[in-house]
C-alpha positions in Angstrom: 0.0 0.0 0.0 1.6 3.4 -1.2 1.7 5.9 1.9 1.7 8.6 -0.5 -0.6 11.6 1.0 -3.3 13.1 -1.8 -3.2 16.5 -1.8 -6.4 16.9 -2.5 -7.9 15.4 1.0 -8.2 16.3 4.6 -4.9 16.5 6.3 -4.9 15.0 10.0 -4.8 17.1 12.9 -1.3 17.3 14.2 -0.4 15.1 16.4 -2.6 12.4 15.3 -0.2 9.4 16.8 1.3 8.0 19.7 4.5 10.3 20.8 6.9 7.8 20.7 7.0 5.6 17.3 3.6 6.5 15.5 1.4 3.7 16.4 -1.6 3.8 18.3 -1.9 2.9 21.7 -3.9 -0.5 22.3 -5.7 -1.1 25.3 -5.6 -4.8 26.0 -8.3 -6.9 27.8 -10.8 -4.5 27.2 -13.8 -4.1 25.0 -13.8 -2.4 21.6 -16.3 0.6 23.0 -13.6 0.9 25.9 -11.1 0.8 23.4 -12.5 3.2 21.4 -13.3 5.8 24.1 -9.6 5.5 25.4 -8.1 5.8 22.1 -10.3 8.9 21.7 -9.3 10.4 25.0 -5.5 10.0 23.9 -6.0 11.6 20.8 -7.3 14.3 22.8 -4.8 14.5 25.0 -2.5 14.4 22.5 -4.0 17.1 20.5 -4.2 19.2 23.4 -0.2 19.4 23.4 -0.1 21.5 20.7 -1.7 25.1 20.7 -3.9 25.6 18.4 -2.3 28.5 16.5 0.9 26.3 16.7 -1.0 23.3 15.2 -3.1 25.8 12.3 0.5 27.4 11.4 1.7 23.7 11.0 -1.4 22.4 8.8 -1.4 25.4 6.8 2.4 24.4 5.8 1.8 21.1 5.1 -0.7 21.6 2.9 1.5 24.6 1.4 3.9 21.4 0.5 1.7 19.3 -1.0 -0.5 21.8 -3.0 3.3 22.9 -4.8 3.5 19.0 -5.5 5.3 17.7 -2.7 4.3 13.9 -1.3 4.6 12.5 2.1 6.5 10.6 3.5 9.7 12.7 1.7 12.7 12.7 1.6 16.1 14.8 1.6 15.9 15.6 -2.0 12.3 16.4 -2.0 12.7 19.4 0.7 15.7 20.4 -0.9 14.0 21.0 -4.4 10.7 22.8 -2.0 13.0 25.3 -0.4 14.7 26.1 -3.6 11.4 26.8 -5.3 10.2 29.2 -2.6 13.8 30.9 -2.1 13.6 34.0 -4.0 9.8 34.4 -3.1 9.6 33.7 0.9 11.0 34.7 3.8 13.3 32.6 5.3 11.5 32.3 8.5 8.6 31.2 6.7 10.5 28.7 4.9 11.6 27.0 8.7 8.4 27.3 10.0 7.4 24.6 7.0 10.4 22.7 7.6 8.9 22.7 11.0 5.5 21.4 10.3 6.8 18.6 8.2 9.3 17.5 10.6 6.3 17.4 13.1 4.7 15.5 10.7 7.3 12.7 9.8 7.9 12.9 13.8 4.2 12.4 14.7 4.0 9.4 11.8 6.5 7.5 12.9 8.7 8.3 9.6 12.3 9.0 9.1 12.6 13.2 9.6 14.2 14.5 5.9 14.5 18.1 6.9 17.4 17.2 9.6 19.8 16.0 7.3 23.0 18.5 7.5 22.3 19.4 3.7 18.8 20.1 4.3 20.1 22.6 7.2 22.6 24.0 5.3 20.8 25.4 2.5 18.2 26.8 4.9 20.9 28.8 6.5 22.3 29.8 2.8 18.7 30.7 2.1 18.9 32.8 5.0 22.3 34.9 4.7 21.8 35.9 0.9 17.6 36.5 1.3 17.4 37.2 5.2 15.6 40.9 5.6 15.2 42.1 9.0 11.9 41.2 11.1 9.0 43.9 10.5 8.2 45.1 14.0 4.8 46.7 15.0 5.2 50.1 15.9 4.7 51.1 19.9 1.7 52.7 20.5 2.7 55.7 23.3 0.3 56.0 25.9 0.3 59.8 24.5 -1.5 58.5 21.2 -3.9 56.1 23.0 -4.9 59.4 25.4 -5.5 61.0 21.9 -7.5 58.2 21.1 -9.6 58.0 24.0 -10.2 61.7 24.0 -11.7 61.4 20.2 -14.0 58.5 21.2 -14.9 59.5 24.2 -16.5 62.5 22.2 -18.6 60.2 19.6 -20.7 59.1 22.6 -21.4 56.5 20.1 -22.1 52.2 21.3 -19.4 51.1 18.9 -16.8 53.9 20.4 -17.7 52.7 23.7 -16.6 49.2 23.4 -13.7 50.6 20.8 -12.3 52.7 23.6 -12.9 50.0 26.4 -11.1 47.7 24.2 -7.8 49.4 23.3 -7.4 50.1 27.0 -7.9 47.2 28.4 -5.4 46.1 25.8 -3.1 48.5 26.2 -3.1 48.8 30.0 -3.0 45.0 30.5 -0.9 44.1 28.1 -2.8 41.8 26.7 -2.2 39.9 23.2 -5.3 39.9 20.8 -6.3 36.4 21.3 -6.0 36.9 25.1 -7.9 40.3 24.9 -11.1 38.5 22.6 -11.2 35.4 24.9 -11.8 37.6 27.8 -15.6 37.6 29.7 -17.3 38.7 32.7 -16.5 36.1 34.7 -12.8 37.2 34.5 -13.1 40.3 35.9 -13.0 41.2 39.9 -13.8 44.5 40.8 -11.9 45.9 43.2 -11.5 49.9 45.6 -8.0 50.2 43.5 -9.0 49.1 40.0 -9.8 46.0 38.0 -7.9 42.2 38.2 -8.5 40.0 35.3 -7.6 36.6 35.3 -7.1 34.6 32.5 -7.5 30.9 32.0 -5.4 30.3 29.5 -2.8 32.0 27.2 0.1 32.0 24.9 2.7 31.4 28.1 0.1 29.5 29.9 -0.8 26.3 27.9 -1.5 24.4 30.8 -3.7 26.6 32.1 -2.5 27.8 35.5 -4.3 30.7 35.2 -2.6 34.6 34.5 -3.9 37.4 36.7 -3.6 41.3 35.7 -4.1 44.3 38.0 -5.3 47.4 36.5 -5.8 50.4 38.6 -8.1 53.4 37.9 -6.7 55.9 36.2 -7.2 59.5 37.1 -6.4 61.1 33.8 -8.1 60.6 29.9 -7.8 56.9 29.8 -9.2 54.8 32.8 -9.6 51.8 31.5 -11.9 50.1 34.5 -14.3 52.9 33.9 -14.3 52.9 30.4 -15.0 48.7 30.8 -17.8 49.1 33.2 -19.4 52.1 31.1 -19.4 49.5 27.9 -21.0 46.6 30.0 -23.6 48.9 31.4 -24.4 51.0 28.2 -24.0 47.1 26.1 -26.4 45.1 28.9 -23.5 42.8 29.2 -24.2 40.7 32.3 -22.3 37.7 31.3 -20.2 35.3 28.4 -17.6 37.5 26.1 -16.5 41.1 27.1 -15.7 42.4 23.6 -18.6 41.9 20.8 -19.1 42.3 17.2 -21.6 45.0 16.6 -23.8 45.3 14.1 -24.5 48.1 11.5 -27.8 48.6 12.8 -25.9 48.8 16.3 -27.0 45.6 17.6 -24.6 43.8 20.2 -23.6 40.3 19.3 -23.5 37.6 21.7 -20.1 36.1 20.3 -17.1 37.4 20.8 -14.8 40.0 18.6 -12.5 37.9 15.7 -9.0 38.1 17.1 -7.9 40.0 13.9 -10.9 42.8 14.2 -8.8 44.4 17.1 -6.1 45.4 14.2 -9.2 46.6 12.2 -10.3 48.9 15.2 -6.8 50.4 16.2 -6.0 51.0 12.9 -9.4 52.9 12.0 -9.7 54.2 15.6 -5.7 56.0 15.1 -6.7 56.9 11.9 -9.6 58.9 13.3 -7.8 61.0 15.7 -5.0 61.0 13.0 -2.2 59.9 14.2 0.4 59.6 11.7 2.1 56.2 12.1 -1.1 54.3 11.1 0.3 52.1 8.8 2.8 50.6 11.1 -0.2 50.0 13.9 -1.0 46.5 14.4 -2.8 45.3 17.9 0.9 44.1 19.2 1.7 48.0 19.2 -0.5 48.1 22.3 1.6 45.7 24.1 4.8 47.1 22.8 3.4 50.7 23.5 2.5 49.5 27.0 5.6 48.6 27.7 8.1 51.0 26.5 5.8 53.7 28.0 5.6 52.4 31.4 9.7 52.2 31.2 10.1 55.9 30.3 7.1 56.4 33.5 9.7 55.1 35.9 8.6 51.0 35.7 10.7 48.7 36.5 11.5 45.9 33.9 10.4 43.0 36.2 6.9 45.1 36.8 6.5 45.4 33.3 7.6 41.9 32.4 4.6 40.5 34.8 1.9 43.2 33.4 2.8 41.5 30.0 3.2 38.2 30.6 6.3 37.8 28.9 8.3 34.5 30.3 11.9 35.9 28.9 13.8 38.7 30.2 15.7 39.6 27.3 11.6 40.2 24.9 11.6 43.0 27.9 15.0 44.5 27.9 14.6 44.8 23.8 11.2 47.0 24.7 13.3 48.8 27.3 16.0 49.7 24.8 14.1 50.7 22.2 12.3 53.2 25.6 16.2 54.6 26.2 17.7 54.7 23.1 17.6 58.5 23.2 17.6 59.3 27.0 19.8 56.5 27.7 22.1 56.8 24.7 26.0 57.5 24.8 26.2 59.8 22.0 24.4 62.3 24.4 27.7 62.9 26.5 29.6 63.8 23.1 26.5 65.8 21.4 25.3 67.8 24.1 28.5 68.8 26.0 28.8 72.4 26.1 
């Protein structure tokens, strides 16, 4: 039997197979229901390993392979000729994200992995030196634009401005990524004399769910974002489920919650209205990046910031922080402004 994969069907979710060699666990002196219901469970568990974005990023490549003609199992040759026919067109890092995925795959299968070979490496890295181009990096959003902001939607007095400027706050203030901000309901919110904690479940540093709590304190300034939150839920008649809701034209709150990529939409046309300038370089990580670099230049400390975050590494902070200094804290200033 050929174990060719047809491009044109399903792929299985990653992992689909026992960890170790590929095969399927068997559960002996059992019946076939029981069997069944434990191999289910295992696949679950399995599945479960792998976040979800990690897993879609990984399907997406696979099929990227096979729909450009590629078969699995492969071999050397094979990924060789795959990154050679992508090399002047994608970025490199795209390029070992597929190797990635199909390593994962052959892994998860039980098959021989081609994309480890030392050839297979080595033209990834040659790839790399003569195509490599330099990370595109949202812009930070400084708390100064997101006042500016706040102070334009604040005067719309509009439903959708409400939730818009509840949203970038809390996301901005909290530090939060999209998906986290999205995934976020009532339930996760404790009100409290000094501000707002919201805990969440789950998240990118948290697969395991251990649970990530954020502290937000009122603000006494333009932005607040615990009064802006409760003014949305009030003026919304949100009691309960999702915080952040797709609104209608005819200004109708929906009971699911906002896309993930709808809070790029909403920066981007909320800067735009109170015309900021650097719209084009917004994305929604600009409010984590702005949160950060503006606390830094407040007077934060980097292990304050790091929690508000939730970044696990010191070294994502200290690139934030530098990018904060790299005028005030620069050693050009002691030859350029000595008198």
């Amino acid at each position: 039997m050929s174990n060719k994969v047809n491009p044109n069907v399903d792929i299985p979710q990653l992992p689909n197979a026992d960890a170790g060699n590929g095969t399927n666990v068997v559960m002996r002196n059992v019946d076939t229901h029981a069997e069944i219901t434990l191999a289910a469970r295992h696949q679950a568990f399995l599945a479960a390993a792998t976040a979800d974005n990690t897993r879609r990023a990984y399907r997406s490549a696979v099929r990227h392979f096979l729909a450009w003609g590629g078969v699995l199992p492969c071999d050397e040759g094979t990924t060789i000729r795959y990154l050679l026919a992508f090399a002047d067109s994608h970025n490199p890092r795209t390029l070992a994200v597929r190797l990635t995925a199909l390593a994962q795959w052959h892994h998860q299968q039980g098959f021989p992995d081609p994309t480890s070979t030392p050839t297979v490496r080595k033209t990834l890295a040659g790839i790399a030196r003569l195509h490599g181009k330099p990370k595109r990096k949202a812009r930070a959003l400084p708390v100064e634009d997101l006042e500016r902001i706040a102070s334009h939607l604040a005067g719309l007095r509009t439903l959708r401005a409400g939730r818009d400027i509840a949203l970038l706050q809390i996301g901005f203030f909290g530090g939060f990524r999209r998906s986290e901000l999205v995934s976020l309901e009532v339930s996760h919110v404790a009100w409290e004399k000094d501000g707002i904690v919201l805990t969440l479940p789950r998240s990118k540093t948290d697969q395991e769910g251990r649970g990530i709590s954020k502290a937000i304190p009122y603000g006494a300034g333009v932005c607040c974002p615990a009064t802006a939150l409760r003014t949305w839920l009030d003026v919304a008649g949100i009691a309960d489920g999702p915080l952040f809701r797709a609104i209608t034209k005819w200004d109708e709150v929906q009971a699911r919650a906002l896309n993930p990529a709808s809070v790029n939409a909403i920066l981007e046309s909320c800067a735009r209205a109170a015309g900021l300038e650097s719209v084009p370089e917004l994305s929604s990580h600009s409010l984590r990046r702005g949160m950060a670099t503006s606390a830094y230049r407040a007077g934060a400390s980097p292990r304050d910031i790091k929690r508000q975050g939730g970044w696990r590494h010191d070294g994502t902070v200290q690139g934030y922080i530098e990018e904060a200094g790299q005028f005030e804290e620069n050693a050009m200033n002691a030859l350029l402004r000595r008198k």
